[in-house]
C-alpha positions in Angstrom: 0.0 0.0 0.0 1.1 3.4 -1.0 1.7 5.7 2.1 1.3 9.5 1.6 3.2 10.6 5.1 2.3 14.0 4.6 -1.4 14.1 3.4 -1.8 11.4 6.2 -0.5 13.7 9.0 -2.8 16.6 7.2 -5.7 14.3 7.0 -5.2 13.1 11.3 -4.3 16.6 12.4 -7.2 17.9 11.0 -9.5 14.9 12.2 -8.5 16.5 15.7 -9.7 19.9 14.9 -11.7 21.9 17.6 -14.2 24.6 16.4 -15.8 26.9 18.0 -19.3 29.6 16.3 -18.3 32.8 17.2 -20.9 35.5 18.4 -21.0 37.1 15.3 -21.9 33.7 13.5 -18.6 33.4 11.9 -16.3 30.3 13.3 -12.9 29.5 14.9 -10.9 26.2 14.0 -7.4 25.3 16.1 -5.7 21.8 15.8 -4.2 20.7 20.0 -0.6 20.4 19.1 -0.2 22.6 16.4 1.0 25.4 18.1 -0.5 28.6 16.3 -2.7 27.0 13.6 -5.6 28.6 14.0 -7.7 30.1 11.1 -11.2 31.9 11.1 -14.5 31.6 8.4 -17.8 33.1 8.0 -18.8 29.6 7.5 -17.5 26.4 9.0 -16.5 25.3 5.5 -14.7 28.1 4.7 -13.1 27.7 8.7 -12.3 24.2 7.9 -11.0 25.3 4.1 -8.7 27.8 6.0 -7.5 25.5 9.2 -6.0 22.9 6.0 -4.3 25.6 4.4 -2.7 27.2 7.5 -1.5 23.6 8.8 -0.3 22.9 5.2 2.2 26.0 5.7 2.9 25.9 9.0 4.1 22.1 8.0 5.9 23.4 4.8 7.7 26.3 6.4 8.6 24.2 9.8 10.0 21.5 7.9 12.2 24.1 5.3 13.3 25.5 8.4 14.2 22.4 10.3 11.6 22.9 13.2 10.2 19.4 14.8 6.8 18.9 14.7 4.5 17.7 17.4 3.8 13.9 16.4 0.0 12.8 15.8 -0.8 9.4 15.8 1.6 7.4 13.8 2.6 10.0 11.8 6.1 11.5 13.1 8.0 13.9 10.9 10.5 14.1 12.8 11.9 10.5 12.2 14.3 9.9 9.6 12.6 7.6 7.3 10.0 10.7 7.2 12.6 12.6 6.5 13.8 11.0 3.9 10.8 10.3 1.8 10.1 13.7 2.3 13.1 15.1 1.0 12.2 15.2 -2.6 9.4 17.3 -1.8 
C-alpha cells in the first residue's frame, strides 16, 4: 500500500480539529498540538477550508526551516525515514 506521510499527518491533524461559532456567527478552528494553527471563516466550510491551508504552511515552512513537529498518531515527521521520503518534496 502506498503511504502519503504527509497528506496522512494533514488528513489526522485535521481529524483533531476543535471549532468553535463565534458570536457574530462566523467560526474558529485550532488543531491541540499545532501550536498557532488557527484560522477563522464566516462559514464552517470556509473555517475548515482555511484551518487545511494554514497547517499545510505551518508544515511546509517548519520543515524548510528544520523545526520538529508535534507527532499525531503514527505519523512523526520528525523520524528519519519521514525525513527522507520527504526530501524530494
Amino acid at each position: 500500500m502506498l503511504k502519503f506521510v504527509l497528506t496522512g499527518y494533514i488528513e489526522e491533524a485535521l481529524s483533531q480539529a476543535e471549532y468553535e461559532k463565534l458570536e457574530d456567527g462566523s467560526y474558529s478552528g485550532r488543531i491541540p498540538g499545532c501550536k498557532g494553527v488557527i484560522a477563522f471563516g464566516g462559514t464552517l466550510r470556509e473555517c475548515e477550508n482555511e484551518l487545511r491551508s494554514t497547517l499545510e504552511d505551518w508544515l511546509l515552512l517548519g520543515l524548510k526551516l528544520g523545526h520538529p513537529h508535534p507527532v499525531i498518531e503514527a505519523y512523526d515527521l520528525n523520524r528519519e525515514t519521514a525525513n527522507e521520503q520527504l526530501a524530494a518534496v
